[in-house]
N, C-alpha and C positions, 0 to 999 in steps of 0.2 A: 434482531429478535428481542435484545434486552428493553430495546425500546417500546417494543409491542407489548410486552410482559409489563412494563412500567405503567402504559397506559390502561391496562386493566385496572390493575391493582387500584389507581386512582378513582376509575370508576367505581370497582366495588367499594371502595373507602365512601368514596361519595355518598353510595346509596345506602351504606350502614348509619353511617352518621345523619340522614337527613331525618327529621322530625313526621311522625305520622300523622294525617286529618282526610279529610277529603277535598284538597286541594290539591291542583295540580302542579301545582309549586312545591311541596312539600312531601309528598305521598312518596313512602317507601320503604314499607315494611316487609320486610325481609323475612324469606323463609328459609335456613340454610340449605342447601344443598351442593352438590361437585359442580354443578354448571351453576351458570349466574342467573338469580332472578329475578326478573322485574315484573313486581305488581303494577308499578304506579313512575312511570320515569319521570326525567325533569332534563335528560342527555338534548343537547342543543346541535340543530344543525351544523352551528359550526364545529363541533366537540366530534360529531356522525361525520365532516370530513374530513378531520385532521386524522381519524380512526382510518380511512379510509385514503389517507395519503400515506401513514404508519404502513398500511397493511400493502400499499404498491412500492414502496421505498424496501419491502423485504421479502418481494416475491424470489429473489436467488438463495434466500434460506428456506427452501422446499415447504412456503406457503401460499396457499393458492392465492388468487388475485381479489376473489370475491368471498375471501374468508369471513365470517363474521361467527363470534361465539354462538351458541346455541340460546336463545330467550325463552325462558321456563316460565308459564304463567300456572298460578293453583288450577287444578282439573275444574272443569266446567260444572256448572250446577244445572240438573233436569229435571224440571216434573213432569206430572202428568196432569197438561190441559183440563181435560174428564179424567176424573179418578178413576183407576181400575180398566183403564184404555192404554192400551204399551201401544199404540200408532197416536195416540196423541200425544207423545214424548216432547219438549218444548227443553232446548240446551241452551243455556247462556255463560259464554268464557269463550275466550282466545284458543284457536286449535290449528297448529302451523301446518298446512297443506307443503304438497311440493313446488306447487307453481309460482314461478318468480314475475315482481309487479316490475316494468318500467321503472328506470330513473326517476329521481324528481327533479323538479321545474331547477333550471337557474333562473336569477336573477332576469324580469322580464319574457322569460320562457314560457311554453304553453306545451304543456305532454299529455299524451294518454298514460294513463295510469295502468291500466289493463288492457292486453289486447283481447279483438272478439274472438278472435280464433282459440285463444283459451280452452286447456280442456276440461275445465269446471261449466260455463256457459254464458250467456248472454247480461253485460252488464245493464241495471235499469236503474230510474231515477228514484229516491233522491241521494244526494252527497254531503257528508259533514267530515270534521277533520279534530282531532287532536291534538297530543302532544305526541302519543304513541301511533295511530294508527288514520289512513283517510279512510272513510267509511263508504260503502254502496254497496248496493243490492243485489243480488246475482240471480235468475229464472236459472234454474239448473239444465243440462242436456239430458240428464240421465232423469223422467221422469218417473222412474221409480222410487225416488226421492217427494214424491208428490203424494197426497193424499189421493187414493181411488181414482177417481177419472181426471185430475188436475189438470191441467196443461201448461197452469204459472202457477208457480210455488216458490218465489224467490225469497231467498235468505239473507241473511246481511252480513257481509264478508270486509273486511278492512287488510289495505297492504299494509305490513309495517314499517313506520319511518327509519327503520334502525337496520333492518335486517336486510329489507325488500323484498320479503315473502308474504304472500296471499293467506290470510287468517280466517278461516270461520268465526263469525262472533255469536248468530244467533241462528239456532237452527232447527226445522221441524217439518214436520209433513203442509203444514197451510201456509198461510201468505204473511211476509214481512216487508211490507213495500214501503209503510210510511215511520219514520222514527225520526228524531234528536239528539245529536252529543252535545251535553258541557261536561269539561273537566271528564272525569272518569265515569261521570254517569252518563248511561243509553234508556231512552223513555223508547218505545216501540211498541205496534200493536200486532196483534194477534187475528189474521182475518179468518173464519172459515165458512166459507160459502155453504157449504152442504148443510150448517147447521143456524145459519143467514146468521150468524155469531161473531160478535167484535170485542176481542181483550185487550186493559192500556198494561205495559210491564212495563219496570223499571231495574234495569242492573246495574250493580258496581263492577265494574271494572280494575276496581285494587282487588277486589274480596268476591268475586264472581256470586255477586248475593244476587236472588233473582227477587222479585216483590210484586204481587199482583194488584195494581191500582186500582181496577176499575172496569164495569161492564161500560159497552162502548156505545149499546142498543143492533137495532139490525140495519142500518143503514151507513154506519161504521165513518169517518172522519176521516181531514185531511190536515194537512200542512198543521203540523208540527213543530214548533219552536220552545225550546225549552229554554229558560231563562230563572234559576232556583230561587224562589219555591216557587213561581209561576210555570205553567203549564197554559200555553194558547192554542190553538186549532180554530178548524172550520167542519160543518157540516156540510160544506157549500149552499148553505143559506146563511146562517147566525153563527158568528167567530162566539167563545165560548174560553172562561178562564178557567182551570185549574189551578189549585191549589194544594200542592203539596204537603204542606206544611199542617193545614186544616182541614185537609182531605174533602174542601169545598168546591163546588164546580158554580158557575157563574152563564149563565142563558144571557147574552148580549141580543135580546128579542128583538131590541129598537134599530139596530143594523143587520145591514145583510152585505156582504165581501167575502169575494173569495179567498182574498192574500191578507189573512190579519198575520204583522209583524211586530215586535216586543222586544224593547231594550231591558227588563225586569224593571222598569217602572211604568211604562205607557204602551199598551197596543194603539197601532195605526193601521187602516187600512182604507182602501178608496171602494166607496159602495153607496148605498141609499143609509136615508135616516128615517123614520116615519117618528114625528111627533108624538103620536097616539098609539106608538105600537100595533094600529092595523096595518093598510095595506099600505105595501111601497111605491104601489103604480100613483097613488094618490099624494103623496106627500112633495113640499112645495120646492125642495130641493135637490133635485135631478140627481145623477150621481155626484159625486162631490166626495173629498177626504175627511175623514177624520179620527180623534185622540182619545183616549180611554185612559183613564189615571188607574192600575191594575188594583191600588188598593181603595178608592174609596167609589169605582165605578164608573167618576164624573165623564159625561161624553162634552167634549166640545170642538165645533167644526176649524179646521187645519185648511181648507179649499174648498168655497162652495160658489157657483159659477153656472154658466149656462153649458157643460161639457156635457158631453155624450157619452162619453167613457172616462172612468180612473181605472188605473191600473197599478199594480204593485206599488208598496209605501214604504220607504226604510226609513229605519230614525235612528239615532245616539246623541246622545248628550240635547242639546238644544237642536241642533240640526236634523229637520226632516226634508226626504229627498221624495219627491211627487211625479209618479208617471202619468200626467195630465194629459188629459184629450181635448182639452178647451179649442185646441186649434186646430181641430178636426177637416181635413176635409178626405175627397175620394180619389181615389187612386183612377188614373185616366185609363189603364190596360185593364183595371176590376171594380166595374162600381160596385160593387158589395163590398169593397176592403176599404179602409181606411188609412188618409196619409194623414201627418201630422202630427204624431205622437210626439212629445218633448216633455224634458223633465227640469223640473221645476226644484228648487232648494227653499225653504222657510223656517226660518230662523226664529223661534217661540218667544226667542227673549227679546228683539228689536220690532218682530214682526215686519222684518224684512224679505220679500221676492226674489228670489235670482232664477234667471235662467243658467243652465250647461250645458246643455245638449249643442252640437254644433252648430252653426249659419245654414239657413239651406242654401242646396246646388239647385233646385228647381222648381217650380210650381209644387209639383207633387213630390217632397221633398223625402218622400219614406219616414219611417219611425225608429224612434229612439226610445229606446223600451228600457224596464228591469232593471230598475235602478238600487242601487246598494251601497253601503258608506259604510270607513271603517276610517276615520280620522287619517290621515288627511286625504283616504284617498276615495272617488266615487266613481265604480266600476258599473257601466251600461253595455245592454246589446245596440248598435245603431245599425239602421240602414237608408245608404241615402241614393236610392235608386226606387224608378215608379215597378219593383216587384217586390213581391210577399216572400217573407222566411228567408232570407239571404244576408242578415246582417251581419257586421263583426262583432267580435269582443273589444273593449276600449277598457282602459282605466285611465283619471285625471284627477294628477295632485291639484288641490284646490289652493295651495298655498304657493305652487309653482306654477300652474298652469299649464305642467307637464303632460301630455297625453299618450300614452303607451298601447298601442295596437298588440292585442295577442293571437287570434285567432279568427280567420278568413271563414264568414260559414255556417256564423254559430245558428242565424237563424232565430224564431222565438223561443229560445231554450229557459231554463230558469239557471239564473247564475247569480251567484252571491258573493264575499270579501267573508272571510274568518281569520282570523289570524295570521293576518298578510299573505293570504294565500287565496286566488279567486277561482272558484268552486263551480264545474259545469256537471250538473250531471241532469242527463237525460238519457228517453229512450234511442233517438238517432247519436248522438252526438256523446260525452263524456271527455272530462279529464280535467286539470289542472293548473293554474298558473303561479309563476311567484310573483309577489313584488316585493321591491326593496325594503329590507330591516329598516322603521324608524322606531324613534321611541312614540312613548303614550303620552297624550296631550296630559299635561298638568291639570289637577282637580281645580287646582286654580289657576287657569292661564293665565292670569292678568298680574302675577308675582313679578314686583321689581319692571314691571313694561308700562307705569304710571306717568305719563308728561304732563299732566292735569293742563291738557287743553281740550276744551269743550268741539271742538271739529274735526279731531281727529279719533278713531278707533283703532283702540290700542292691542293690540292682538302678540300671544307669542307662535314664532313657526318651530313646529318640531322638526322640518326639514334640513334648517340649517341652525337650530336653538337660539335665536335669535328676537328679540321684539322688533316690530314691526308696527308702526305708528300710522295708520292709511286714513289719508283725506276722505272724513262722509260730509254728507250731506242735511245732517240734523237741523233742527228750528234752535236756535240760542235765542242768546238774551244779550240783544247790544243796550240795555240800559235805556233806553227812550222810549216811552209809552207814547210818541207820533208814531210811532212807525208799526205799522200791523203784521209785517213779518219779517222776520229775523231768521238770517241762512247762513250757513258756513260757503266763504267762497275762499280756496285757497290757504285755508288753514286760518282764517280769520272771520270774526260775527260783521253783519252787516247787517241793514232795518232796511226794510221798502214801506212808505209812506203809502203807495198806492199812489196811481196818477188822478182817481176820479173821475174820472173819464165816463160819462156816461153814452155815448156813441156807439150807436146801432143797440140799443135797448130801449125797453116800451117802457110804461111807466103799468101798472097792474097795482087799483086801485085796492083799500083796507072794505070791508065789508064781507056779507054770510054767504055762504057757494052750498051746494051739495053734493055729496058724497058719499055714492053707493046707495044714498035714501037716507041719509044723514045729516045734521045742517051743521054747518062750521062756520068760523066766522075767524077772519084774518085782521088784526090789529090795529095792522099800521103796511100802509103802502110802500112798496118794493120796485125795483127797478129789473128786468129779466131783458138777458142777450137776446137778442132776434133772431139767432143762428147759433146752434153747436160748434164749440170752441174747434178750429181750424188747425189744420200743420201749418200754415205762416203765422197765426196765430200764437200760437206755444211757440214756435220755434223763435221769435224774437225774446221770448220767457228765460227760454234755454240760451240763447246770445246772452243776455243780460247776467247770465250764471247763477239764476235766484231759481231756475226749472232744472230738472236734469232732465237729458231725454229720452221719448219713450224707452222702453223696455226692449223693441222690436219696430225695428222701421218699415215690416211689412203689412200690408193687408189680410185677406182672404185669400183673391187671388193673384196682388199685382206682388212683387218682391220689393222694388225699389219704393216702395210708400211716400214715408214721410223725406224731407228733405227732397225728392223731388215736384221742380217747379208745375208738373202736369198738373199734380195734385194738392196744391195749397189751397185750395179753398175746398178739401173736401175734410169729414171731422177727423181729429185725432184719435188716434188709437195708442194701445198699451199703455195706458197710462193709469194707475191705481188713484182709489179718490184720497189717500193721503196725496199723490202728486200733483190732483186736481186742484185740492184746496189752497196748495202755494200757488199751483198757477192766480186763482181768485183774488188770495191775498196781493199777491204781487201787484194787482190793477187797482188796490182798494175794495174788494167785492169778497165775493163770500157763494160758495154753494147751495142751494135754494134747499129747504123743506122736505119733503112728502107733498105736505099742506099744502105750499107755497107751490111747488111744481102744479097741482092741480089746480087750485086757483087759477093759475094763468093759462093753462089748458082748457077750459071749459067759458072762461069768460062767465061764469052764472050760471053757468046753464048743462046741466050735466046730460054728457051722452057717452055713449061704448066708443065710436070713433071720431078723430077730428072733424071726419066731413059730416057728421052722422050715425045711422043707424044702418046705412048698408053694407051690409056682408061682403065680404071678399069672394070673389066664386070664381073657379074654375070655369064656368060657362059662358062667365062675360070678359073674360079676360079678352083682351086690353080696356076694356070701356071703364072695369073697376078698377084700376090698375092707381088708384089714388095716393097712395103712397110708396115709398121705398120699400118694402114688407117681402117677404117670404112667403108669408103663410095664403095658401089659396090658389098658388100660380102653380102655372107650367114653368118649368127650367130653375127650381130652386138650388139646384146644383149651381154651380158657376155666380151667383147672385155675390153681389161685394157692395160696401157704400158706393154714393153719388155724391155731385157735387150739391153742398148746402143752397136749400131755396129750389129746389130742382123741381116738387111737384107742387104745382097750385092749391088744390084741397087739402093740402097737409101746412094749411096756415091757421091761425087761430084768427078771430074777427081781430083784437088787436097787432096782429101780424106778425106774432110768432112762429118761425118755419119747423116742419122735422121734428112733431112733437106725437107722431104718430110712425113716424118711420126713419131710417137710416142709421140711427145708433138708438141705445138704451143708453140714458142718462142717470149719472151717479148724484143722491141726495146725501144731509147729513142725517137723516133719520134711522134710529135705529128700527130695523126690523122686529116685526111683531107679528107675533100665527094669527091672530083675527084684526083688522083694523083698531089701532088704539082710539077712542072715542074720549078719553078722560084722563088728558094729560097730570102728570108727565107721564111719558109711552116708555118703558122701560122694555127694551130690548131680550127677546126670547131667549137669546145669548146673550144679551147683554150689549156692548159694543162690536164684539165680534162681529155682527152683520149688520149689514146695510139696508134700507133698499134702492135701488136703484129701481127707474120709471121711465114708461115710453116703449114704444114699438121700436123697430128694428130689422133691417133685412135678416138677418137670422131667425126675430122671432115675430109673434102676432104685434097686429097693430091694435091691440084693446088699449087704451088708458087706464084702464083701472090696474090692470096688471101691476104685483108688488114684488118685484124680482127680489130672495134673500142671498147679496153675494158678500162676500168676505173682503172688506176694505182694503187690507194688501195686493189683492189679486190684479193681474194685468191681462187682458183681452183684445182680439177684432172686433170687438161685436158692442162695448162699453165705451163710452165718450160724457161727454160732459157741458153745461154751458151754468152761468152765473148770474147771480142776482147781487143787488145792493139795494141796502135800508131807506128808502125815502124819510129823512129827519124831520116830522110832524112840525108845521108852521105854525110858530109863537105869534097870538099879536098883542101886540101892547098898548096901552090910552098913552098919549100922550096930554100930559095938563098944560094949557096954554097958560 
C-alpha cells in the first residue's frame, strides 16, 4: 500500500508542478480538490501500467483489482442552441458514465473499444484519440434522448485512457456525427434536421470553454480534420479551409474530392481540377491527386494520369501516400466493381514513385485502399481476393519493411494512424490498434548521416536510430562532357556516350507541317524509332545498370509482363518519363517534342487518324479494327497491348508503327491548356506536367490528343520511343 500512496503522491506532484498552455504536453492546471484533478494530463501509457501493476501487486491489502482513483474534470459548460429553447440545451465536458470501455490494444493488437451490447447504444463512425480519451460517437437506445421524432441522434462519447470508463463529452437532443481532436481541443458540428440547420463548435477540454464558430448553411459538411489554426472539411463537392485564427473560410471551387487531408501546412486530396472553375466533366485532367499550400492557396498537381478513380490522400512531412486507380481494372465475379486499387508513395522533394501496396496473387488482384502515414509507419485496408469489402487491416514500417497484420475483415472502412495508434471507426465495424513506440523523425533527418557521396541517400531510421546510406539512382557528374549520361551504379558515377546507333529509325525531314489549322515548321531534321521502346529493349538498359527496372512487371491483364520471353517485343510499361529519358540517353538519343512527335505522325499532312479520317464504330467492327484502340469496340474490358508493328494502318507513310495505338507515348514538352503557338510554351504547371501523345488500347486513337500527366508517374497504358538530332551537313570549297 505504501507503494500505491507513493505513486500517487508523484503523480499529483507532477501535475502541480507542470506549466499551463494549451498544449498537451504541458496542460495542468489544477483545481484543488480531496480527489484528483485532471484538466489536461500528460500520464504515459507506461506510467497507466506500472499504476496498474502497483494496483495488482496489492490486491491482498483489501484493494480491488481494477481500482483506479476517481478523475474529476470542471462541470461541463451548456447552452442554449436557440435562445430561450431548454430542448435545445448543447453540454460540452467530460461526465463519467458507469459503463466500462475494453482494455487497450498491446503492442500489435487490434480491440474493440466498446462493445454493442452496451447499455448506452450503438457505436458510429468517426474516431479520434488523444492523450486522455479515444473518441466516437454513440446513436443512443433510449430515444428520448433525441429531438421530437429522431431516430439518430448520436453524441460523442470518449473511453478514458486512465480510468477505462465511458465519458460523455458532447451532448444534446440533435446530431454529433462528424468532429476533430488535436490536443485538448474538439471542433464538432451541430446537425438539426427539423430546422435543415448546421453549427461548427469548438471546445477546450482543459477549461470545458464551448465557442461557437460558424453557421454551417443547410446542407451541412463532412470530414473534418483539424490541424490549429487550419480547419478543412468537404461539402462533398468543394474541400473548404477554415481559419481559426482569422475567422476566414476558403471556397477551394477549382476542386472537387471527397477526402481533403491536412498536415497544417498542405491539403491533399484525389478528385478533379477544372482550369476555369466551370465544369469538372470538361476539364483535361480526369481524376487525378492534388496539394493546396493552406496559406497561400497555391494548387499544384501531386498525380495526374489516365485513372479512373483517386481515392483517399495522406501526407506528412514530404511524404504523400496515393490511393490510385491508375491500374484499374474489373472484378471478374462483379463487373460493376473494380480491382486494382494500389497505393502509390511521392516524395515532394526528390519527386520520387514508390509503389507499397503488395505483389498481386491474381489477375483480379482486389484493392488496397486507405491509405495513412504517421512516420515510419503506413497503415492500409487491402484485399487480395476477386470479392468486394473483405479486406484486412495492414501496417508497414517503411524503414523496415516490417508488415504487421491486425485485423481480418475490416472491409472498406475508414481507418487512420494518430499517435501510434490505428484508428477504425465505422458504422459495421470499430475499434483500435497499437503500434510500437518509436520516436519522431528528426526536423532534420539528415544530422551527422552526411557521407558526401553523390549516389547514395542518406536517410536516418527512427527504428533503430541509426543512418542509413541507400544506393539511388540519381544523374551525377562523372566530369566528361562526351558522355550524355551520367548514373550511379553501385555507389559509383559512370558516363554513357551513347552507342549512336541509328537502327530501326526513319530519318523525318526539317520543314512546315500542320497542326490543328496551324502551321509550324521544324528546324532541323531528326531521327525517330520505328517501333515503341520494347521489354528486350530496356531490359538490355537495365543489364547495363544505367536503367532501373520497370516499377511493375505486369500488364493489364498478363502478370508476368516484362522479363518474360513471350513478350519482348511487346512496349514497355511502368516506366515514368524521367526513366524513359535515361533509357534515350543511354543509346545517344533523346525523347522527341509535342512538335516533333507530330511532325512524324502526319508526314505533312494533317489528319484525326493514322489511316485517316474513319471513325471507329461499333457496327464495322472488325473491318475498322485499324488500330490497337479501345475506343469503339466490343470487349473493351479484357483489352492489353500487342506485339509492336502488329497492325498495318497504324503506320505512317515513313513507316513509323503504333502511333495511333497500343501505348501513349511520353514527350519532353511541357503541358499547356491551349496549344502553345508562340514558343517558348511555358507549361500550365510549369514542369510538373507533361504531355504525353498517341492512341492507346486504353484510350482513343485521335493524334491530336494532348494527355497532361505528371512526369514521375508510372502506368500500363504509358510507353515510350526516341528521336535523335540529324547534325545539319556542312559543305565546304575547297581551293585548289
Amino acid at each position: 500500500m505504501k507503494k500505491y500512496l507513493i505513486i500517487f503522491l508523484l503523480i499529483a506532484f507532477c501535475f502541480c508542478t507542470a506549466c499551463n498552455s494549451d498544449h498537451h504536453k504541458t496542460d495542468s492546471d489544477i483545481i484543488p480538490d480531496e480527489d484528483l484533478l485532471i484538466e489536461d494530463t500528460d500520464i504515459s501509457d507506461d506510467l497507466s501500467d506500472d499504476l496498474s501493476d502497483e494496483v495488482s501487486d496489492t490486491e491482498s491489502e483489501d484493494t480491488e483489482p481494477d481500482e483506479i482513483p476517481d478523475i474529476v474534470y470542471p462541470e461541463p459548460t451548456c447552452i442554449e442552441i436557440y435562445e430561450g429553447d431548454p430542448e435545445s440545451k448543447l453540454c460540452f465536458g467530460p461526465v463519467k458514465t458507469d459503463v466500462k470501455c475494453n482494455a487497450f490494444p498491446k503492442d500489435g493488437e487490434f480491440v474493440t473499444v466498446l462493445e454493442d451490447d452496451n447499455p448506452i447504444g450503438k457505436i458510429d463512425s468517426p474516431m479520434d484519440i488523444n492523450d486522455d480519451f479515444v473518441f466516437f460517437t454513440v446513436n443512443p437506445k433510449d430515444k428520448s434522448r433525441c429531438f421530437e421524432e429522431y431516430t439518430y441522434c448520436p453524441d460523442i462519447y470518449g473511453c478514458n485512457r486512465l480510468d477505462s470508463y465511458l465519458y460523455e463529452i458532447v451532448t444534446s437532443k440533435f446530431i454529433h456525427n462528424v468532429f476533430s481532436v488535436e490536443f485538448q481541443r474538439v471542433v464538432f458540428a451541430v446537425s438539426d434536421e427539423t430546422k435543415i440547420s448546421n453549427k461548427l463548435y469548438m471546445g477546450n477540454l482543459t477549461t470545458n470553454e464551448l465557442t461557437e464558430l460558424k453557421e454551417w448553411g443547410d446542407d451541412g459538411f463532412g470530414k473534418l480534420q483539424l490541424k490549429y489554426p487550419f480547419l478543412t472539411y468537404t461539402d462533398g463537392y468543394f474541400p473548404y479551409i477554415f481559419n481559426l485564427e482569422t475567422n476566414k473560410t476558403e471556397e477551394l471551387s477549382r476542386l472537387s474530392g471527397p477526402f481533403p487531408m491536412n498536415d497544417g501546412k498542405n491539403l491533399v486530396l484525389g478528385g478533379r481540377y477544372s482550369p476555369t472553375g466551370g465544369s469538372f466533366s470538361d476539364s483535361p485532367f480526369g481524376v487525378s491527386t492534388w496539394i493546396v499550400n493552406l496559406e497561400t492557396l497555391e494548387i499544384r498537381p501531386l498525380n495526374v494520369t489516365a485513372s479512373l478513380s483517386e481515392g483517399v490522400v495522406s501526407i506528412e512531412g514530404d511524404s504523400v501516400f496515393v490511393e490510385s486507380g491508375r491500374d484499374l481494372i474489373h472484378y471478374e465475379n462483379s463487373p460493376m466493381q473494380w480491382s486494382g486499387f494500389d497505393i502509390y508513395s511521392f516524395n515532394m522533394k526528390t519527386k520520387r514513385e514508390e509503389k507499397w501496396t503488395p505483389e498481386i496473387k491474381g489477375i483480379f488482384e482486389g484493392n488496397s485502399i486507405r491509405p495513412s502515414f504517421e512516420y515510419p509507419y503506413f497503415h492500409y485496408v487491402s484485399n487480395e481476393t476477386d470479392e468486394t469489402y473483405g479486406g484486412g487491416s495492414f501496417a508497414l514500417n517503411i524503414e523496415t519493411g516490417v508488415v504487421t497484420p491486425f485485423w481480418e475483415g475490416t472491409g472498406d472502412q475508414w481507418c487512420y494512424i494518430k499517435d501510434r495508434y490505428v484508428l477504425l471507426g465505422g458504422y459495421y465495424h470499430h475499434g483500435i490498434a497499437k503500434l510500437p513506440d518509436l520516436p519522431r523523425l528528426p526536423e532534420n533527418a539528415d544530422v551527422g548521416c552526411e557521407d558526401n557521396n553523390v549516389c547514395t541517400d542518406n536517410r536516418y531510421f527512427v527504428t533503430d536510430g541509426k543512418c542509413h546510406f541507400i544506393p539511388n539512382h540519381e544523374r551525377c557528374d562523372d566530369k566528361d562532357d562526351s558522355t550524355l549520361l551520367d548514373v550511379c551504379i553501385e555507389g559509383s558515377c559512370y558516363g554513357y556516350a551513347g552507342t549512336g546507333t541509328t537502327e530501326e529509325m526513319v530519318k523525318i525531314t526539317a520543314g512546315k507541317f500542320k497542326y490543328d489549322g496551324l502551321e509550324f515548321e521544324t528546324k532541323v531534321s531528326f531521327m525517330m524509332d520505328v517501333f515503341e521502346v520494347t521489354n528486350s529493349d530496356y531490359e538490355k538498359c537495365v543489364e547495363a545498370k544505367a536503367c532501373v527496372p520497370p516499377l511493375r512487371s505486369r500488364s493489364l491483364t498478363v502478370l508476368d509482363y516484362y522479363g518474360n520471353p513471350l513478350y519482348d517485343n511487346y512496349p514497355v510499361l511502368y516506366v515514368n518519363q524521367y526513366e524513359a529519358q535515361v533509357y534515350c540517353n543511354w543509346l545517344g538519343k533523346r525523347l522527341p517534342t509535342e512538335f516533333e512527335w507530330m511532325k512524324a505522325a502526319w508526314d505533312g499532312e494533317e489528319k484525326t487518324y493514322l489511316w485517316g479520317e474513319e471513325k471507329p464504330d461499333y457496327e464495322t467492327y472488325p473491318a475498322s479494327f485499324y488500330a490497337n484502340t479501345g475506343t469503339g469496340y466490343p470487349g473493351f474490358v479484357g483489352f492489353d497491348t500487342v506485339e509492336a508493328g502488329t497492325f498495318p494502318a497504324d503506320k505512317t507513310v515513313s513507316g513509323i508503327w503504333d502511333m495511333s495505338g497500343n501505348v501513349q507515348e511520353w514527350t519532353t514538352s511541357e503541358w499547356t491548356y491551349d496549344l502553345c503557338v508562340t514558343p517558348p510554351c511555358v507549361g500550365y504547371f510549369g514542369s510538373d506536367l507533361v504531355v504525353a501523345k498517341g492512341g492507346g488500347y486504353l484510350t482513343g486513337p485521335e493524334l491530336k490528343t494532348r494527355h497532361p500527366y505528371t512526369p514521375w508517374t508510372h502506368s500500363f497504358f504509358t510507353g515510350f520511343r526516341c528521336v535523335k538530332s540529324v547534325k545539319p551537313v556542312i559543305t565546304v570549297k575547297i581551293e585548289k
